[in-house]
N, C-alpha and C positions, 0 to 999 in steps of 0.2 A: 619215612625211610625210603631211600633212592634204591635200587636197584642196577645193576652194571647189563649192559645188551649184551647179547651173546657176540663174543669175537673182539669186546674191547680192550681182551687184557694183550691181545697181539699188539706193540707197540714197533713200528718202523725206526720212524724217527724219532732221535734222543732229545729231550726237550736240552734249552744251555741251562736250565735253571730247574731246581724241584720246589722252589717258592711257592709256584703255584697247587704243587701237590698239596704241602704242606697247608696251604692258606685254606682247601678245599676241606682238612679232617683237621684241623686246629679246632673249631668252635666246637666242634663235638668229642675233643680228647679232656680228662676230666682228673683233677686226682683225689684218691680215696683215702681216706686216713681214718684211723681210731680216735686220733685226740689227743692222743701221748705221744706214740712211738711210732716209726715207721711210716712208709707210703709206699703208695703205690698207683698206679694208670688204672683209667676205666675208658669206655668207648659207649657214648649215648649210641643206642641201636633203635631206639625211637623215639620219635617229635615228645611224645608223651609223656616223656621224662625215667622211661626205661636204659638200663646202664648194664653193657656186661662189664665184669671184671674176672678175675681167676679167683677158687674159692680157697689158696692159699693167702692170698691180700687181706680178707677180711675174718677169716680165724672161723671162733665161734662167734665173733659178736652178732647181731641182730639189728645192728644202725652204723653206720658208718658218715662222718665228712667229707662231703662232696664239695671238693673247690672248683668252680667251672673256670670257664675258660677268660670270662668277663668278671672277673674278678669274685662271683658272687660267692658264697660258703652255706649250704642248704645239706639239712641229712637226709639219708639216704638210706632206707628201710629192703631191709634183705628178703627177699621173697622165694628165692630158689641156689637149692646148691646141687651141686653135683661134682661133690669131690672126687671122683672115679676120674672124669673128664678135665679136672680142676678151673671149672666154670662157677659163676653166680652171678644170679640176676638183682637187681637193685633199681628199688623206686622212688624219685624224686619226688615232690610234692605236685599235688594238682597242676600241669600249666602246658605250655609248648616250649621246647628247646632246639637249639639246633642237634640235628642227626645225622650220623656218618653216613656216607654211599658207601653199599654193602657189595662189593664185586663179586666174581662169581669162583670160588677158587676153584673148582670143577677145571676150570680154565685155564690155570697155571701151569708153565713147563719150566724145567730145570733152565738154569741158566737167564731167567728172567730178574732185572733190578727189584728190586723191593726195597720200603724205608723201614724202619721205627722209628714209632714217636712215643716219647714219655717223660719220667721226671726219675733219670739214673740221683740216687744220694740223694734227694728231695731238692733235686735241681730242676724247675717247671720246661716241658716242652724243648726238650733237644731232642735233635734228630741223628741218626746214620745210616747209612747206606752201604747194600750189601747185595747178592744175586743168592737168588735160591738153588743153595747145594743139593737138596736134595725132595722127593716127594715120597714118604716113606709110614710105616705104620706105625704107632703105639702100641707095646704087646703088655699084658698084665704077669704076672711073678708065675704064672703059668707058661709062658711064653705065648700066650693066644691072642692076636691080634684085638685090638683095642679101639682105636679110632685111629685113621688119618690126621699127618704131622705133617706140618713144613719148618725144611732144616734150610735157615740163611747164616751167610755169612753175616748178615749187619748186628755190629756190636749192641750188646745189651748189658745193662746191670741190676742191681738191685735198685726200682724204683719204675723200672721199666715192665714189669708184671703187670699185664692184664690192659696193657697198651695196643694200639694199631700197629699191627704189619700192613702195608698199604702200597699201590703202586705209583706207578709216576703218573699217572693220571689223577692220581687220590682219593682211587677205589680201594675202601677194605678190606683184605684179604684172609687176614687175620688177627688172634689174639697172641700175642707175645707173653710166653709162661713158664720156662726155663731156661738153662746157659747150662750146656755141654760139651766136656771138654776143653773147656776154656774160653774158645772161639766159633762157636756154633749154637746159633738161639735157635731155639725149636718154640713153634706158632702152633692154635687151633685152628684149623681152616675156619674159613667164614661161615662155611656151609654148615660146620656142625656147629659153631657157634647159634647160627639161626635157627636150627633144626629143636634145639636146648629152650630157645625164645619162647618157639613156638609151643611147644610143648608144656612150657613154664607157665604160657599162659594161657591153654586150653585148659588148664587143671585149677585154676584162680575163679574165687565168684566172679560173676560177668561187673559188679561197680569195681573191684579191686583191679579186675584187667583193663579196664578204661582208666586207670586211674585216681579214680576217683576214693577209693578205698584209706578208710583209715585203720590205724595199729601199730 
């Protein structure tokens, strides 16, 4: 997993292209399926073969299809949920894959571009573009603040759950997990997404969080 320097999300100049964003989080955007019905985005968050997704994508099930990016189709054993957050972690088979750069959304200011990338209707890997309306909290049915949200304008659909919001440099910024309003996607910062990782996997035997683990 890459990490973003402090001060990279200030961009000056506008690139003429997001190709290159795109080509940076392409081999590590992923999609996740049951088998049946439905899909939706995941984001490798490390070499290892670890995958976030939102834990609406994958329901109750316990294994889900991981289509990669390179064509492969490999499953993908559910190891952490955190419905409150609508996060879940997901592990690939023994190997190394490619992994997102994880930027720093600590860093984020209104008004900055962001993309998503996902598979809207089980369409693979399109993109849109949008600037961040907003940097705002999630409160629970109590109205008590929840976790930090980022509200863009870049359109989103169903398919696009549990996908990269990312910048024009093709650092991750977040996980794409609702549509508000009609026209306003709401992200998990990266930061809590990592925080979830990390946490997910201090609490795994030491062979399961290498890895190596079967079940």
């Amino acid at each position: 997993m890459e990490h973003m320097s402090t001060g990279v999300n200030s961009v000056i100049n506008l690139p003429d292209s997001f190709s290159p964003a795109l080509e940076k989080v392409k081999p590590a955007l992923v999609m996740v399926r049951d088998g049946r019905r439905g899909s939706g985005a995941g984001v490798i968050w490390r070499r290892e073969g670890w995958i976030i997704t939102n834990q609406h994508v994958i329901g109750s099930h316990r294994r889900m299809q991981i289509h990669l990016a390179n064509g492969k189709v490999l499953e993908g054993q559910v190891v952490a949920r955190h419905p409150q957050v609508d996060l879940a972690l997901l592990r690939l088979p023994a190997g190394e894959y490619p992994s997102a750069w994880i930027g720093d959304s600590h860093a984020l200011r209104v008004g900055e571009l962001v993309l998503a990338a996902g598979h809207p209707w089980g369409e693979p890997g399109f993109l849109t573009l949008g600037i961040i309306s907003a940097l705002s909290q999630a409160v629970d049915r109590q109205g008590r603040p929840l976790i930090p949200i980022i509200r863009s304008d870049a359109r989103l659909a169903p398919g696009n759950s549990g996908g990269p919001l990312f910048n024009v440099l093709g650092a991750v910024v977040g996980i794409n997990t609702l549509i508000i309003g009609g026209d306003q996607g709401v992200a998990i910062p990266s930061q809590v997404a990592e925080d979830f990782v990390q946490q997910a996997l201090a609490e795994l035997p030491v062979a399961a969080a290498r890895g190596n683990g079967k079940g």
